[in-house]
N, C-alpha and C positions, 0 to 999 in steps of 0.2 A: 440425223436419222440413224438407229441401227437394226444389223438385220439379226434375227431370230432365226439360226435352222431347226426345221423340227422333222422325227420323221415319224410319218404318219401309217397309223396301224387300222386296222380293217377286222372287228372282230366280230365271229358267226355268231348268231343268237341262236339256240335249240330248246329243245323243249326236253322237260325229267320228270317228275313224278313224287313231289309233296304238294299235299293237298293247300293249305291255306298259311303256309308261310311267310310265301313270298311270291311273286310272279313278275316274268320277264319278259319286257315286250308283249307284244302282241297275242302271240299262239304260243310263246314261250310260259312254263307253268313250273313254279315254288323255287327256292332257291341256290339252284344249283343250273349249272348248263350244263346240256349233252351233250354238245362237241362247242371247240372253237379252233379259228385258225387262224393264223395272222396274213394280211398281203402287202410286202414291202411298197411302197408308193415313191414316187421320187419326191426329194425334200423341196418343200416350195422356201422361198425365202418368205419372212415374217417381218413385213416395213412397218414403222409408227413412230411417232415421236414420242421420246421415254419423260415421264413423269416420275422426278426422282424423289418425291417425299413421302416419306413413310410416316404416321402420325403414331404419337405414342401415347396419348391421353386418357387412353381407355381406363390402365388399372387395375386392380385383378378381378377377377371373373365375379361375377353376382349369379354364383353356381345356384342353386333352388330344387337338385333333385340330381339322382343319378339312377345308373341302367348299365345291366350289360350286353342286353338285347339292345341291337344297336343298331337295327333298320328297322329305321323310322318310317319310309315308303317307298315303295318299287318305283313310282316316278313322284308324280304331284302331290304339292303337301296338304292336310286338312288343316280346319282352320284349327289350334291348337291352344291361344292363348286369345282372351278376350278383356279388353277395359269397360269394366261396368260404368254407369252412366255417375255411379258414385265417386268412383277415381280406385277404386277395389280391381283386383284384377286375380284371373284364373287361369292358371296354365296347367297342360297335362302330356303326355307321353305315353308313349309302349315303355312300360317296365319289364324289367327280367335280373333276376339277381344273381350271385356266381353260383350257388346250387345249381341254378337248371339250366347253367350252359351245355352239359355233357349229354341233356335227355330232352332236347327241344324244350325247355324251357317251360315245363307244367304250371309254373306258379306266374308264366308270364300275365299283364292285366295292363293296368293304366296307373300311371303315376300322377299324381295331383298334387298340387300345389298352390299358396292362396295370400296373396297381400291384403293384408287388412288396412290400406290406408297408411302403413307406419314400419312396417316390415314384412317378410316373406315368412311364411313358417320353417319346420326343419324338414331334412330330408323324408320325405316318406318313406317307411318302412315296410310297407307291403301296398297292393293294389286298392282298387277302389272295390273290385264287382268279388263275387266269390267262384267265380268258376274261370278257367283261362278265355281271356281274350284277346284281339290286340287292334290296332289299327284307332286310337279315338278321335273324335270331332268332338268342341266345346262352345258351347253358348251358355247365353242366358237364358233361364225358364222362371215366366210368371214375373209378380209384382217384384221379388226382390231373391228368385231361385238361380238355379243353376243348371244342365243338363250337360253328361255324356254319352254317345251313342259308340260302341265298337264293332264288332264279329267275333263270333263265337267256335265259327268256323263248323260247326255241325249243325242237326237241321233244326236247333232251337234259333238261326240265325242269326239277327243282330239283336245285341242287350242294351238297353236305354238304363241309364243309371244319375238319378236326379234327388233333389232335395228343395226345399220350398224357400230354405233361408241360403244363399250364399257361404262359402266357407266353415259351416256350423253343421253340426245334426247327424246322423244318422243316413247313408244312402239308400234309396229304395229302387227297386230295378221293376223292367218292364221290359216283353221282348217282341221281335216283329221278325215271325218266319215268312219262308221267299213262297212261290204258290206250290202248289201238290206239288208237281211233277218234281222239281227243285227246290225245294225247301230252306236250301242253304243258301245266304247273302252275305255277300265278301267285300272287303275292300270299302266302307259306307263312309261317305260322306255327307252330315248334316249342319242347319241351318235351324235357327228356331227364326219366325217372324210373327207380324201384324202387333195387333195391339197387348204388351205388356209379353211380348216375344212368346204368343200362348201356340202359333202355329208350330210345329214340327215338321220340316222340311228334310227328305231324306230321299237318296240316290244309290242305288249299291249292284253291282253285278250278283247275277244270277247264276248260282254254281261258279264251279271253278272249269275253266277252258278247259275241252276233250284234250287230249294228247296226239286226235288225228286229224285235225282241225276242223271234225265234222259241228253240224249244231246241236247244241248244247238245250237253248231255251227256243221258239218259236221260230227256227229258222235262222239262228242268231249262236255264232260261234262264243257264248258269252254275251247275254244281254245285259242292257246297262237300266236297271226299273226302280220308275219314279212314286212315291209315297209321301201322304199326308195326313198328320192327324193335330185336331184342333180340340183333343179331349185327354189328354195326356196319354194316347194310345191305345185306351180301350178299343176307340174306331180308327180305319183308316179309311180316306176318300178322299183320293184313289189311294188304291193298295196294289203293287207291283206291279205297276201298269208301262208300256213300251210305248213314250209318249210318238208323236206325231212329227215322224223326219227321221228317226232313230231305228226305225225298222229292219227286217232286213230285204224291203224295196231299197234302203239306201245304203248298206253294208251290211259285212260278213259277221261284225261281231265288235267287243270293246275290250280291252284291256286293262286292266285291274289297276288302280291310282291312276288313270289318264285322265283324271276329270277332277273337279274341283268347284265350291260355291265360291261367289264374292257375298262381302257382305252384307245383306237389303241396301235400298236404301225404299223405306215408306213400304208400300204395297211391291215395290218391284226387285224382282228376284232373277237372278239368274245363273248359270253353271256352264263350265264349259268342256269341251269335252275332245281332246286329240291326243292321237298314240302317233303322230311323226309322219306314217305313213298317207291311212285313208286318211278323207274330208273332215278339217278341224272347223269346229263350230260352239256356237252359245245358244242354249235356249234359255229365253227372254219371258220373262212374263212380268206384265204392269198390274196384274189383279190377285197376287199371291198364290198364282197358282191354277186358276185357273181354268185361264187358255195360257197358251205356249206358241214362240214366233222362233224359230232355228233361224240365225243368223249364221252365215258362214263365211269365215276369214278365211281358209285354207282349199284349197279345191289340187284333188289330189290328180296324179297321172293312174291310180287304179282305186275308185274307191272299195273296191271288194278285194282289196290286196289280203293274201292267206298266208304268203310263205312260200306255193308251192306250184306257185307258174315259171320262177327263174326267168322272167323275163323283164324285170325291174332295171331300166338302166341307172345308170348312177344319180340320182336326184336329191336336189335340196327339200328337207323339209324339218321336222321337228324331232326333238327327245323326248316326247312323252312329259318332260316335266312342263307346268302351265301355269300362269296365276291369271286371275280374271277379276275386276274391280268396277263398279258401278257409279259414276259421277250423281254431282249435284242435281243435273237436266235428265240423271237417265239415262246417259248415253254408257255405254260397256266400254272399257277396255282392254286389251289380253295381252301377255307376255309369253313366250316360249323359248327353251332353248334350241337354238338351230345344227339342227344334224343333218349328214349326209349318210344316204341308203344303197344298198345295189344289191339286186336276189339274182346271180348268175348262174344256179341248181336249182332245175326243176324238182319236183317231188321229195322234199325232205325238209317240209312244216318247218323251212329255216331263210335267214337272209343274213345279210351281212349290214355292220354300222361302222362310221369311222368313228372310234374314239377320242380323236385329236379335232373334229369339227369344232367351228369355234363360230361363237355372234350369237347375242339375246335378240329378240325379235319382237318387236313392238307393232301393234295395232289395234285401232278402235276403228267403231261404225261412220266414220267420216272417210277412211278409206276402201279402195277396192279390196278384192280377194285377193290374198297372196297363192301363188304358184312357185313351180320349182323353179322357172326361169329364172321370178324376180329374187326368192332365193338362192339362186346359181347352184351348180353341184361342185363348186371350190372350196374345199374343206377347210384350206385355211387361206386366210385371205394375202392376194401378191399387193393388192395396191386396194386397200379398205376405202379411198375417197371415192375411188371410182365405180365402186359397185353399185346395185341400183337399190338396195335396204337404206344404205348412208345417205346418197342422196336425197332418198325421199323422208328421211326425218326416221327409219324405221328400222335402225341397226344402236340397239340402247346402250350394249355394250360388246366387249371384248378382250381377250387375254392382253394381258399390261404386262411389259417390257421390265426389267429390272435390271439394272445397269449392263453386263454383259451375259448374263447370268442365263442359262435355254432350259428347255425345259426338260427334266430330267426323266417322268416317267409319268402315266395315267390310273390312279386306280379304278378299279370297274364300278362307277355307277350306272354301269348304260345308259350316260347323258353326256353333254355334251362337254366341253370346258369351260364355259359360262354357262349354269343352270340352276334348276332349283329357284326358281324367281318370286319373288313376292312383288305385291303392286298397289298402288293408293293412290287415289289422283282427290289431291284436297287443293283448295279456291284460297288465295292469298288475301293479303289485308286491298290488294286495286284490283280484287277480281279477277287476277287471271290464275288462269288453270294449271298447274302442277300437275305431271306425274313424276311419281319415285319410285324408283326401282330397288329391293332390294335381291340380293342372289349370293350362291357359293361359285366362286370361279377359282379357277387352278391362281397358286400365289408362285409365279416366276420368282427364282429365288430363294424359296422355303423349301426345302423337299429331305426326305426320310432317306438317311446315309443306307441301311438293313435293307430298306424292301426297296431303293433306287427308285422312287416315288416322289411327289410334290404332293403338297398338303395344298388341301383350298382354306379360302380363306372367305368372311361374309364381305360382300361389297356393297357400296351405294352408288347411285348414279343419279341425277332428275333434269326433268328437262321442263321448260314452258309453252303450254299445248301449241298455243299460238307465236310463239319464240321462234319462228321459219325454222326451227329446227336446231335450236341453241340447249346445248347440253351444258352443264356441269363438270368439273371435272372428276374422273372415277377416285376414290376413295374408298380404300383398305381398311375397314374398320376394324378388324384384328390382323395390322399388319405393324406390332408394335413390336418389343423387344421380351414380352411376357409373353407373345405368342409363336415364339420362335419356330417350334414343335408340335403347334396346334391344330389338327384336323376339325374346321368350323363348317357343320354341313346341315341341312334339313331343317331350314329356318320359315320359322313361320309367325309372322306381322299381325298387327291390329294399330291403327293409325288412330291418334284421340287427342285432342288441343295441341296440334302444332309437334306433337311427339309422338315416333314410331316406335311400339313395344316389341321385343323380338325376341323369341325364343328359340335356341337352337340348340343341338349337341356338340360335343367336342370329346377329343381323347386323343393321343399322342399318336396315331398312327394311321396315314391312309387309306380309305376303304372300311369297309365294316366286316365285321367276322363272319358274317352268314352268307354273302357273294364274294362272287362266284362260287363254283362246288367246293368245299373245305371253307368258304371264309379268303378273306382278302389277306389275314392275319389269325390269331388267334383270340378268342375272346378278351374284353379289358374292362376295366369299367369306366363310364363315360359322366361327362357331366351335363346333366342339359344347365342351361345362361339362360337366364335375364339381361337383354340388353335394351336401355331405353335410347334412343336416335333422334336427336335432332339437327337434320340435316341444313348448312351452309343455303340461302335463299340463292335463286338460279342468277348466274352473273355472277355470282360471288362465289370465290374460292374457298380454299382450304387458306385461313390467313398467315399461317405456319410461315408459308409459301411467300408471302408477303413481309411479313416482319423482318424475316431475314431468311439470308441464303446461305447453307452448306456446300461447301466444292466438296467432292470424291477428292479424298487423301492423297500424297502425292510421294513418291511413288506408290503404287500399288500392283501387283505385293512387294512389299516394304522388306528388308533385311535389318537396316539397324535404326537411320532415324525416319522419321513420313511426317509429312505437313498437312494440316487440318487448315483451312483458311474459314473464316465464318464472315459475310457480308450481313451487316446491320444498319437497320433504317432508323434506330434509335438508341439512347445512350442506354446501356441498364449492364447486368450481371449476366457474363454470357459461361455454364457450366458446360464442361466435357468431360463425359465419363465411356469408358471403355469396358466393355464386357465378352468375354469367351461365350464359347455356344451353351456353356451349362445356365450362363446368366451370371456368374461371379463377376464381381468390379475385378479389372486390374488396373486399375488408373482412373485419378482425378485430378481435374485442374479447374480454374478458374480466374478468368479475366473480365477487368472494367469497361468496358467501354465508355469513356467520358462523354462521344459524340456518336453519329451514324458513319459507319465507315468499315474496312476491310482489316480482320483480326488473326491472327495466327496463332498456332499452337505445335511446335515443334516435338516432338513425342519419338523417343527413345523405345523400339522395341527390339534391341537385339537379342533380348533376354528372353522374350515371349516363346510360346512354342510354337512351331507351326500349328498352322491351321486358321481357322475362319476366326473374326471378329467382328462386334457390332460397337460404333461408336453414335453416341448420344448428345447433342447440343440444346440444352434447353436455356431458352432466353424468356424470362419468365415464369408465365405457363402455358409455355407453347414449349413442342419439343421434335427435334426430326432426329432420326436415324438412317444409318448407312453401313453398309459392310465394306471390312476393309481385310485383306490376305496378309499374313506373315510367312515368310520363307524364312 
C-alpha cells in the first residue's frame, strides 16, 4: 500500500456578469468568478494499492478538428459524436479560431466533422451556421440526414442546423425562441428520436441566471424547458414548457450544462438533470415524450439551496458533471462526479466546493436514492473499502496512485478529480449486463512544470451489473509516453458493435483559457481526437499486465548505472527504449529471451542530465512504461 498526501483546497464559487459564455455553478454566471478563497484543510492520507502499468498502444492522436475556444461545457457534456447505423460517423464541437481570442470570439460556431466509411475529412476551416453560436448537440435526422442544435445566445435563441444527406450538401438552419417574457435559450441539449430519428427532442434553460438569485422564468432561478417537434420545427408540441417535477414546487432554479440526454432506446427517452447540490434526478418517458416519470437518485439536504442561507454544512454530493444511459429493458442508469459542498456566508449568492473531492458515482433504478451520508462529506477518501459507495458496488472509480509520485496541483474545472463521465451499459455475447465508464480524472504523475498543475487524462473502467460488484481494472487510456504533456478533457461517447467512439479535446496545458477570470492559461489551439475503445471483457485485464512484468529500475534516482529487470511468461524479443520528457530516445537495447523467465538490462546513465525519464519495454505488441530519476 502507499500513501498519497494531498492538501486539500476549498474554492468559493461567485457570480460576474457575461451573458452566454459560460456559467458556473449554480447561481454562478459566464466565465469569470467574483471572488474566490482558499481553506487550508488538514491533509488526509490517500490509501490504495498502486496499479503500475501504464499502456502505450494508443499511437498518435486521430486529431479530426481543432479550436481555440476551449470550453467545451461549464459541466456535462452533450451528445457530440454519433455512429450512424451505416458505420459513417459525425462528430462536432465549439469552434473558435486565433482571431477571436482577443474579442470573445465573434466568429465562434460549431466544428464539424465526417467519416465516410474509410477516412475523416480535413480540419474544418470555418463553422457550420452563419451567425456565432456555441454549445452543440448532434444526431441523426430522417432517412439518411443529420441535425445540429446550438445557442445563439440572443433572443433568436437556439439554431437548428441540418441537412437531409449525411456529411454532403449544403446546411439549412431553423431556429427555436424561448417564450415572450425570455426569449433567449442557453446551454441546449438535444436528441432526435422515434421512427427514422424524425422526432426532435430538445431541453435548454431559459435566460441566463439573475445575478441576485432572484427568479428569472416562472418562479424559477433559471428554468430548465422541455420542447418538441416532429415536423422539422415548423411546430413545437410542447414548446418551452416546465415539465411535471421540475417546477419551482420542487426547486429554486437549474444550472446551465447540469443536464444531459442518454441515448433513446425505441420510444423511450430520457435526461437527467443535477448541479451537485439540490435533488438529482431523470425524467423517463416510454412514449417519446409524452408523459414524463421523475425518477430521483439524489435527495438533497436543501432542495431550494440558492447560495445565500450559509447554512450548508459540509455534504457529499455532486459536480454538476453527469452521464445518463438507457439499457436493453429500459432501465436508466447515471454517473456523476462526487463533490464535497459547505455555504458558511450567508447572503452572498455564493458557496464553497472542495476541489480535491474525489470518486465517480454510479447508480441505476434498482437502487435507492443516494444521500450525503451514503456519500460521506470526506473529500478524499482515508480507507476507500470501507466507505459505503464501495461497498455497495457504487463508487466506479478514483484517483490512481502513480508510483510515489502526489499530486501536484488542480486546474479549475469546477468538478471534481474524477469527472466529466461518459456511460453505456451494452449486453455481452451470455447476456449479462455491462456498464463502462468512460471520464477525465487527474493523471498522478503527469503535471505541467509552468503552471504547478497535473494534466488529466481519459480513463475507462467497466463493471458487470450483476458481477456482486466486480470491477475491471482502471485503465489510462492516454497514459502512454505520446501523452506525456496532454491535457485530455470533455469527452463525449457513442457506444456501436462492441466499440466505444470518443471524442474529446486536448492541448498542452491544464485548464482552459476562459476559466476562471483571465483563463486558466492563455489561449492555445487544441485538438479535438477521435478515439475508437475497445475495452478488455470484465475479468479480464489489461494483458500487458500478464505477459510480462516491469520492476521500477533500481536504483532510483540513479547516478551512474540502474537495473531494469523485465519478468516474461514467454520466449520472444524483449525492447527497451529510454526517452527524456521532450520524447527524444536516449537509449536502446534489446534482448532474447529464449524461455519465460527473469531479464535484466543494466543501463549506464552517468552521462544523462538530470531530470525525469520514461523508460519503454515492449515484448511484442504490448508495451509498458515507467519513469525513472537521474541525479
Amino acid at each position: 500500500m502507499r500513501k498519497l498526501l494531498l492538501f486539500v483546497l476549498a474554492l468559493s464559487v461567485g457570480v460576474a456578469a457575461m451573458a452566454q459564455v459560460s456559467v458556473v455553478k449554480q447561481s454562478a454566471l459566464a466565465n469569470t468568478v467574483k471572488k474566490a478563497k482558499t481553506v487550508q484543510v488538514d491533509p488526509k492520507p490517500y490509501l490504495q494499492a498502486e496499479n503500475p502499468y501504464v499502456t502505450t498502444q494508443r499511437g498518435v492522436d486521430n486529431v479530426i478538428g481543432t479550436t481555440w475556444y476551449d470550453l467545451q461545457s461549464n459541466s456535462t457534456m452533450a451528445q457530440r459524436i454519433w455512429v450512424h447505423d451505416d458505420g459513417t460517423i459525425g462528430a462536432t464541437w465549439t469552434r473558435g479560431s486565433e482571431t477571436g481570442s482577443s474579442n470573445n470570439y465573434p466568429e465562434r460556431g460549431t466544428g464539424y466533422n465526417y467519416y465516410d466509411g474509410s477516412a475523416w475529412g480535413p480540419d474544418p476551416s470555418a463553422r457550420i451556421e452563419d451567425v456565432r453560436t456555441g454549445w452543440p448537440s448532434y444526431a441523426p435526422y430522417g432517412a439518411n440526414g443529420e441535425i445540429v442544435c446550438a445557442h445563439t445566445g440572443v433572443n433568436a435563441g437556439l439554431m437548428f442546423s441540418y441537412r437531409d444527406t449525411k456529411g454532403t450538401g449544403d446546411w439549412q438552419h431553423f431556429t427555436l425562441a424561448g417564450p415572450a417574457e425570455e426569449p433567449d435559450l442557453l446551454w441546449p441539449r438535444m436528441i432526435t428520436s422515434g421512427e427514422n430519428h424524425q422526432t426532435i427532442q430538445v431541453i435548454a434553460c431559459v435566460g441566463a441566471p439573475s445575478l441576485d438569485g432572484s427568479p428569472v422564468y416562472e418562479g424559477l432561478n433559471t428554468a430548465l424547458a422541455y420542447s418538441r417537434s416532429t415536423d422539422g420545427g415548423q411546430t413545437w408540441d410542447p414548446e418551452n414548457v416546465i415539465l411535471p417535477g421540475m417546477s419551482s414546487d420542487e426547486t429554486s432554479g437549474f444550472g446551465g450544462d447540469d443536464y444531459a440526454w442518454a441515448i433513446p432506446h425505441g420510444d423511450t427517452i430520457a435526461f437527467v438533470a443535477f448541479g451537485g447540490i439540490k435533488d438529482g434526478f431523470v425524467m423517463k418517458s416510454y412514449d417519446n415524450g409524452d408523459t414524463w416519470e421523475k425518477v430521483t437518485f439524489y435527495n438533497s439536504p436543501d432542495p431550494f439551496f440558492d447560495g445565500n442561507g450559509g447554512d450548508l454544512p459540509q455534504c457529499g454530493g455532486g459536480d454538476g458533471y453527469n452521464a445518463v444511459a438507457i439499457d436493453d429493458e429500459g432501465m436508466v442508469h447515471v454517473a456523476f462526479g462526487r463533490q464535497i459542498h459547505i455555504d458558511d456566508t450567508p447572503d452572498d449568492d455564493s458557496w464553497s466546493y472542495y476541489p480535491y473531492s474525489d470518486g465517480l458515482v454510479y447508480w441505476n433504478e434498482t437502487m435507492a436514492p443516494l444521500d450525503t451520508a451514503q456519500i460521506t462529506n470526506e473529500i478524499m477518501f482515508s480507507d476507500i473499502e470501507s466507505t459505503p459507495l464501495y461497498q455497495q458496488g457504487q463508487l466506479a472509480a478514483w484517483v490512481q496512485p502513480h508510483e510515489d509520485d502526489t499530486i501536484v496541483g488542480v486546474a479549475p474545472y469546477y468538478g471534481s478529480l474524477v469527472t466529466m463521465p461518459q456511460l453505456a451499459v451494452t449486453t455481452d455475447a451470455d447476456g449479462n449486463k455491462i456498464v463502462t465508464f468512460f471520464y477525465s480524472g487527474l493523471a498522478v504523475g503527469f503535471s505541467n512544470a509552468e503552471l504547478a498543475q497535473n494534466y488529466r487524462h481519459i480513463w475507462t473502467r467497466r463493471t458487470e451489473l450483476d458481477g456482486q460488484g466486480m470491477y475491471n481494472d482502471f485503465e489510462d487510456l492516454t497514459g502512454d509516453v505520446l501523452h506525456l504533456f496532454s491535457e485530455c478533457v470533455y469527452p463525449s461517447m457513442f457506444p456501436a458493435n462492441g466499440t466505444f467512439h470518443i471524442l474529446y479535446e486536448t492541448d498542452n496545458l491544464p485548464g482552459n483559457s476562459l476559466q476562471p477570470t483571465g483563463g486558466n492559461h492563455a489561449p492555445v489551439n487544441n485538438n479535438m481526437v477521435y478515439m475508437p475503445i475497445s475495452p478488455y471483457p470484465v475479468g479480464i485485464n489489461n494483458p500487458d499486465a500478464v505477459a510480462f512484468d516491469v520492476m521500477q529500475n533500481m536504483p532510483n534516482p540513479a547516478t551512474n548505472n540502474t537495473l531494469i529487470v523485465v519478468k516474461t511468461q514467454q520466449a520472444a524479443a524483449i525492447n527497451l527504449t529510454i526517452s527524456n520528457m521532450l520524447g527524444q530516445q536516449v537509449y536502446t537495447s534489446q534482448k532474447l529471451a529464449n524461455a519465460a523467465g527473469a531479464y535484466q538490462f543494466d543501463v549506464n546513465v552517468s552521462d544523462y542530465n538530470t531530470g525525469v525519464y520514461f523508460y519503454t519495454v515492449t515484448v511484442g505488441d504490448k508495451s509498458v512504461s515507467k519513469k525513472m530519476i537521474v541525479k
